[in-house]
C-alpha positions as a printed Julia matrix, in Angstrom:
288×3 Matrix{Float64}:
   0.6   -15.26  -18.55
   0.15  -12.69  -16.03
   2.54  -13.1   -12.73
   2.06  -11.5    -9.19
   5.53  -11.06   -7.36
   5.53  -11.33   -3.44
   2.6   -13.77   -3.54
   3.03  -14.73   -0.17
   2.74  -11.57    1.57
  -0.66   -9.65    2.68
  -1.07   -7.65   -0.69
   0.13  -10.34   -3.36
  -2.52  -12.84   -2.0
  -5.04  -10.23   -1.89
  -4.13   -9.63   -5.74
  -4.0   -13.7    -6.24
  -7.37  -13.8    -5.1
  -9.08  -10.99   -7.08
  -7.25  -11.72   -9.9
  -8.72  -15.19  -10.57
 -12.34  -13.68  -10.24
 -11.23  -11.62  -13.83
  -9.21  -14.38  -15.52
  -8.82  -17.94  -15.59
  -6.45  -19.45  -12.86
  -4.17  -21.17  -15.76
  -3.12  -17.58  -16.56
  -1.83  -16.81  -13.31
   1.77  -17.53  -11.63
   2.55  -16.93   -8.59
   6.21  -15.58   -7.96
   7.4   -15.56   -3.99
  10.5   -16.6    -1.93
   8.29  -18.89    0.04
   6.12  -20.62   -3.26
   4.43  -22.85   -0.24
   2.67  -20.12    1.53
   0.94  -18.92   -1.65
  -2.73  -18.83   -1.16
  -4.31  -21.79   -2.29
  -6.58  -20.29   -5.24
  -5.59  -22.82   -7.96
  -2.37  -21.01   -8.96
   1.12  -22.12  -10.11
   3.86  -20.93   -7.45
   7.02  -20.36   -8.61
  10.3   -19.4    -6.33
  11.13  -16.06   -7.66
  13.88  -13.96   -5.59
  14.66  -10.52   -6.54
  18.21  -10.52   -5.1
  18.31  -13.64   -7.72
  18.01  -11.74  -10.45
  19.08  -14.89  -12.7
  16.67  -17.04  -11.27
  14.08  -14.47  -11.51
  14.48  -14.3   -15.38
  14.04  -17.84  -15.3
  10.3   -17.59  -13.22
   9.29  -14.31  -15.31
   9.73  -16.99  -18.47
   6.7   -16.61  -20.81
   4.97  -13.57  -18.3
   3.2   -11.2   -20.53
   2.25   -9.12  -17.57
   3.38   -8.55  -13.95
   2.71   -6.69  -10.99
   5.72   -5.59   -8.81
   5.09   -5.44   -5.13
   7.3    -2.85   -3.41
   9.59   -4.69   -0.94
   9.85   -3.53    2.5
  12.02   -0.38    3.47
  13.95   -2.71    6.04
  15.38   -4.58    3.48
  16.87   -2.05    1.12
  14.67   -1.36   -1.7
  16.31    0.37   -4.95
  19.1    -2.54   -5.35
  16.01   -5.25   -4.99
  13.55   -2.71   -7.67
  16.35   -2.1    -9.74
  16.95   -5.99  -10.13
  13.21   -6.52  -10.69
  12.78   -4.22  -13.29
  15.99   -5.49  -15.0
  15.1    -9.26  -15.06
  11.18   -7.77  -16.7
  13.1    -6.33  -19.13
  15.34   -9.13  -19.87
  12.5   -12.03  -20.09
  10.36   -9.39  -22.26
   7.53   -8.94  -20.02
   5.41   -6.5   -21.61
   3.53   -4.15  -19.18
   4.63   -3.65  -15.51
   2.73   -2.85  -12.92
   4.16   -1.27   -9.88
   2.79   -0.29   -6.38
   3.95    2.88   -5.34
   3.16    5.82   -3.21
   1.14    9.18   -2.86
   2.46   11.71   -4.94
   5.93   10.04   -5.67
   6.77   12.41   -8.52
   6.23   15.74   -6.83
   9.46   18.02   -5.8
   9.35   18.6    -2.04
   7.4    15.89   -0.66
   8.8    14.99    2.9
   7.92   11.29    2.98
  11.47    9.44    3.63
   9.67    6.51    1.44
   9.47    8.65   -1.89
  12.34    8.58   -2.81
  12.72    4.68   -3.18
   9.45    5.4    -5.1
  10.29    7.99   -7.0
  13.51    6.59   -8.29
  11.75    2.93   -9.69
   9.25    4.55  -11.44
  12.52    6.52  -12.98
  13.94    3.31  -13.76
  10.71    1.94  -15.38
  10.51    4.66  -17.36
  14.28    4.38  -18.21
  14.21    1.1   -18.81
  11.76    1.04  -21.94
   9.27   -1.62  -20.49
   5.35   -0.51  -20.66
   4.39   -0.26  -17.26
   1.9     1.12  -14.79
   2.49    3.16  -11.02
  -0.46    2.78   -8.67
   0.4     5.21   -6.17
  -1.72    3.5    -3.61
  -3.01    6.07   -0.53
  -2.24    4.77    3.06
  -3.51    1.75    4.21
  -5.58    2.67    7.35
  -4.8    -1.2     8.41
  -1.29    0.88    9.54
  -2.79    2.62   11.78
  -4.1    -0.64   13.97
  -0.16   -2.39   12.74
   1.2     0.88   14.98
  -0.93    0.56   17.44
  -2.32    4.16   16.89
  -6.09    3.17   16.32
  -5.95    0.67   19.74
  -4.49    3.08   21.57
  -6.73    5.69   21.13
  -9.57    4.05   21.69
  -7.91    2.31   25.46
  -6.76    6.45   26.3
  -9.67    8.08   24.98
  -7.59   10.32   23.25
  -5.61   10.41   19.68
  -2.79   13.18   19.77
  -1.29   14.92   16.93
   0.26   17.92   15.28
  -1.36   17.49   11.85
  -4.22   20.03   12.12
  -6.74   19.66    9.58
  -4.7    17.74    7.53
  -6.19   14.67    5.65
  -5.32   11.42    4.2
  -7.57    9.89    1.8
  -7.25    6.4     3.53
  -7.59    2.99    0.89
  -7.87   -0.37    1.9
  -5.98   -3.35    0.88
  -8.36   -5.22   -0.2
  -9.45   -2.4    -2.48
  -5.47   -1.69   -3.25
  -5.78   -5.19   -4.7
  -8.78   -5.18   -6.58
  -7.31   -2.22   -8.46
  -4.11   -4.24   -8.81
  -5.79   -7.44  -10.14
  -8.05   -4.93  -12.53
  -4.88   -3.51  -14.17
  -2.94   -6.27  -14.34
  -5.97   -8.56  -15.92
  -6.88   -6.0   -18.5
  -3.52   -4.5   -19.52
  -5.38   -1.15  -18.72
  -3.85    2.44  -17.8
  -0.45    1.91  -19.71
   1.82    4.88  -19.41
  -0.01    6.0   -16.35
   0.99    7.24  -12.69
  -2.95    6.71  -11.05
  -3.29    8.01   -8.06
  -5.55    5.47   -6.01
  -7.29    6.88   -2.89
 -10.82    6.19   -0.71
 -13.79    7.97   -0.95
 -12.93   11.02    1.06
  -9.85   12.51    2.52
 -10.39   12.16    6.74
  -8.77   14.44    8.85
  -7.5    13.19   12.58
 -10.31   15.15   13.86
 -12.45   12.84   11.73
 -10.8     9.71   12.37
 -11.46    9.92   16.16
 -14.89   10.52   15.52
 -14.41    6.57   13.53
 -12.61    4.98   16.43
 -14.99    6.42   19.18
 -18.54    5.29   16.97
 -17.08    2.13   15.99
 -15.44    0.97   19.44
 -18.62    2.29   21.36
 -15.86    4.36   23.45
 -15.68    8.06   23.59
 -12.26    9.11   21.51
 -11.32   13.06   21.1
  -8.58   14.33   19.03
  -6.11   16.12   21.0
  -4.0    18.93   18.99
  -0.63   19.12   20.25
   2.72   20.54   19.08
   4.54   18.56   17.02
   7.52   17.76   19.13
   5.17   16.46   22.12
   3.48   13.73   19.64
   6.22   11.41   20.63
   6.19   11.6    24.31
   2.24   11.45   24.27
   2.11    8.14   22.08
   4.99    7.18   24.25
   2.92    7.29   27.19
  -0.13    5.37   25.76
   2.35    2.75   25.3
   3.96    2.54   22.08
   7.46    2.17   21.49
   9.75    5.26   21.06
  11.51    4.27   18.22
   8.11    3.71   16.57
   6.39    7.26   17.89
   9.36    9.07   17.03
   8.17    7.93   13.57
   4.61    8.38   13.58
   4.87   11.95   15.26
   6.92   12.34   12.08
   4.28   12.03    9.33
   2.51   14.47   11.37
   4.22   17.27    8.95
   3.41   15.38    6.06
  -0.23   15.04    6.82
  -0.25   18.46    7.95
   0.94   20.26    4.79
  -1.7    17.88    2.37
   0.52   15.52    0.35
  -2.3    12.33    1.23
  -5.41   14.11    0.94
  -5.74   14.09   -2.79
  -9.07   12.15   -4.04
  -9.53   10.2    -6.92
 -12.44    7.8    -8.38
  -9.94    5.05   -9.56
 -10.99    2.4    -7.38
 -14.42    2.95   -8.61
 -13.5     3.66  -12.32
 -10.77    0.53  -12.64
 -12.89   -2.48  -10.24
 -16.72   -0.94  -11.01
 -17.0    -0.91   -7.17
 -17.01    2.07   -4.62
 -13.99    1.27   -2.14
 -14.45    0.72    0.94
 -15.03    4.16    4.29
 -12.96    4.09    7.27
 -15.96    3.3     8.72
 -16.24    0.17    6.5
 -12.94   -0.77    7.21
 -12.84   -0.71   11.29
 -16.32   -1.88   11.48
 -14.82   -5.18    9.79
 -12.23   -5.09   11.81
 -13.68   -3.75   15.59
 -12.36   -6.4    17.85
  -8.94   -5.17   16.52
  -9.61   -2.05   18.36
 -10.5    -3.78   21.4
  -8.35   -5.65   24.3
């Protein structure tokens, strides 16, 4: 039986849903806190909780294989990974698959998420289970959940400090595909896969998206890094949010998301999807 934790959310359902093109729905269960807001693809739910780690031995009974979604930063991950990986161990799953982050492994990367990262696929590997770390690019649907991408298109203008730095941008949807591909086929066992888009786009580059797509002119503007804030600030997001955005300008900047791989490609037997082919999907997001 292959299982999909945090079935509910965006990502799990995307998985769900992929995953019962590859095997038969039968296979599949469904693990979420909210079992009724599954995706209705023919499924069994179960109620799985990872702060429950006894009732989550319980759902993970008779799971061969299972894909661990990484839960949200707000909600403290390692205690909620940690119990995850404990209760696959315990119910004898056999290969884990894990979503994790750019370049979790590498000394010196700035991204405040790595660590979180860094230290589960440390406790997969410590833990003796088979398992699998798809370190999954950046999702360029953040950029419209920010409010970056719609306000640079309503200003005309997309300020940062990150140069010529790129970020090889993935897609859920193709984040998912890859997902459903490893966890159907048992495939890449032992690996850390670095899972990217086609080409690493620079903010330069991404500008260039926004303005062809929306139909409006959109520049980059290069600024230094501690006016980011105040500029997004202005366009109208949120400080507290800015002040975090301007953040991963450094990040950007120094290259630690603008590695490319062919493992969407290679895993799902599909290209993944262009920035272009993402916000031409999704244009009247960019729009008011």
């Amino acid at each position: 039986m292959l299982a999909v934790c945090g079935a509910s959310g965006h990502l799990g359902g995307l998985t769900l849903r992929h995953l019962v093109e590859r095997v038969d729905a039968s296979r599949v269960v469904a693990l979420s806190r909210t079992p009724d807001r599954v995706p209705d693809v023919g499924v069994r739910a179960r109620a799985a909780d990872f702060a429950d780690p006894t009732g989550l031995v319980r759902a993970l009974d008779g799971v061969e294989r299972m894909l661990i979604v990484s839960v949200d930063a707000m909600t403290g991950r390692m205690p909620l990974h940690g119990a995850a990986v404990d209760a696959a161990a315990k119910a004898g799953v056999g290969h884990v698959v894990y979503t994790s982050t750019p370049r979790a492994g590498e000394p010196g990367n700035p991204v405040p998420v790595v660590a979180d990262h860094r230290d589960t696929e440390r406790l997969l590997a410590e833990s003796g289970l088979t398992f699998t770390s798809l370190r999954f690019n950046v999702w360029p649907e953040v950029l419209t959940y920010v409010g970056v991408a719609q306000m640079a298109v309503a200003s005309g203008e997309l300020p940062s400090s990150a140069g010529d730095g790129r970020v090889a941008y993935l897609g859920k949807d193709d984040s998912a595909a890859v997902a459903a591909a490893v966890l159907a086929e048992g495939r890449c066992q032992g690996e850390l896969l670095e899972v990217t888009g086609p080409a690493a786009v620079s903010d330069a580059e991404l500008a260039a998206v926004l303005g062809d797509v929306s139909g409006r002119p959109v520049r980059h503007l290069p600024v230094p890094e501690s006016e980011v804030a105040g500029r997004l600030t202005a366009q109208g997001m949120p400080e507290p949010l800015a002040q975090a955005w301007a953040s991963s300008d450094a990040a950007r900047r120094d290259g630690w998301f603008d590695v490319v791989t062919h493992a969407v490609e290679r895993l799902t037997g599909r290209a993944p999807a262009t920035l272009t082919d993402h916000f031409t999907a999704n244009r009247a997001s960019l729009l008011p």
